[in-house]
Steps between C-alpha positions, in 0.01 A plus 500: 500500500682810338788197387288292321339733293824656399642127418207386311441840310872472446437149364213556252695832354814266488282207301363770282816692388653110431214384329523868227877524503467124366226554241723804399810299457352235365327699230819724428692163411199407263523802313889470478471151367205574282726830347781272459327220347342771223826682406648095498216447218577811284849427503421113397340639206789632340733214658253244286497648154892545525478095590326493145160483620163695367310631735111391397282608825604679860291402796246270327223381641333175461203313675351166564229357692563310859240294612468476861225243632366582158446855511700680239820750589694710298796532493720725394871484410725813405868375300780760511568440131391275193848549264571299212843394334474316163171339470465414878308689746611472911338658758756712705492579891739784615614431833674695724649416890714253606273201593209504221722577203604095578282243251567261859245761678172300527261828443749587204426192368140439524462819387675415155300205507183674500621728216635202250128334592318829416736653206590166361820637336789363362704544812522661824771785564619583883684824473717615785564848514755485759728298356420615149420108376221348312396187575346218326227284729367162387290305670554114470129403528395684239868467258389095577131550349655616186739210491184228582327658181822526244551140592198395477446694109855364419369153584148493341690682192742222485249252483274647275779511238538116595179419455477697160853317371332128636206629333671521142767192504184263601254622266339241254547534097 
C-alpha cells in the first residue's frame, strides 16, 4: 500500500510541475515575441519615412458590424500604421518572425484582407522587419473589380460620344 501512494502522489506532483513549467514557458516565449514584435514596430517607423513615406496614424482602430444569425457584432480591427506617399494612402502591417512576415501565410493574408476591406486605402503595405523590405500586396479579386468598372466607363463613354457624333451628322435642316 505504502508503493502506491508514493507512485501516484509522485504522479500528480509530476503532472502538476509539467502542467506550470509549461504555462511558464509558454508565456515567457509570448512575452519575448510580443517585446520583439514592439521594438520591430518602432524601428519600422523610422525605416518607412526614410522609404519616403508619411506617417498619418499608429495603431488605428477601426470597427464594423458582423452579423451573426442576425444579431449584430462588433468588431474591431487595430492597423500598425496608415502612411501616405504622394496622394495615396496604404495601410501598413509590421511583421516580424520568419513565417508571418511571408504575404503566402494564410493568417497574414486574411488579415490584410480585412484591413484593405475596413480602411479602403489606396494600397496595402507588408513590411518585414527582418529582412528590412517593404512589400507591396495586391489582391487580384479586388485589382479585377476595378478593371470590370474602368471597362465598363471606357465603354459606355465611347458610346456616348458615338451616339452624340451620329446624333449631329443625321440631324435634319
Amino acid at each position: 500500500m505504502d508503493i502506491i501512494y508514493y507512485i501516484t502522489f509522485g504522479i500528480i506532483v509530476g503532472v502538476f510541475v509539467a502542467v506550470n513549467v509549461s504555462k511558464y514557458l509558454k508565456l515567457r516565449t509570448l512575452k519575448r515575441r510580443i517585446r520583439k514584435a514592439k521594438k520591430g514596430e518602432y524601428r519600422a517607423i523610422e525605416f518607412i519615412k526614410k522609404q519616403g513615406f508619411q506617417v498619418v496614424d499608429i495603431q488605428k482602430e477601426e470597427s464594423y458590424t458582423l452579423f451573426i444569425d442576425d444579431k449584430p457584432y462588433e468588431v474591431t480591427v487595430k492597423a500598425d500604421m496608415i502612411v501616405r506617399k504622394g496622394s495615396k494612402t496604404y495601410v501598413a502591417e509590421v511583421k516580424t518572425g520568419e513565417k508571418v512576415t511571408s504575404p503566402k501565410y494564410k493568417d497574414t493574408r486574411r488579415q490584410l484582407l480585412e484591413y484593405y476591406l475596413v480602411y479602403q486605402p489606396n494600397g496595402l503595405l507588408l513590411i518585414d522587419m527582418e529582412e528590412q523590405k517593404i512589400r507591396t500586396v495586391v489582391y487580384s479579386i479586388l485589382k479585377y473589380d476595378k478593371a470590370i468598372y474602368i471597362n465598363r466607363l471606357t465603354w459606355s463613354a465611347i458610346i456616348f460620344v458615338a451616339g452624340l457624333i451620329i446624333g449631329f451628322l443625321t440631324r435634319g435642316g
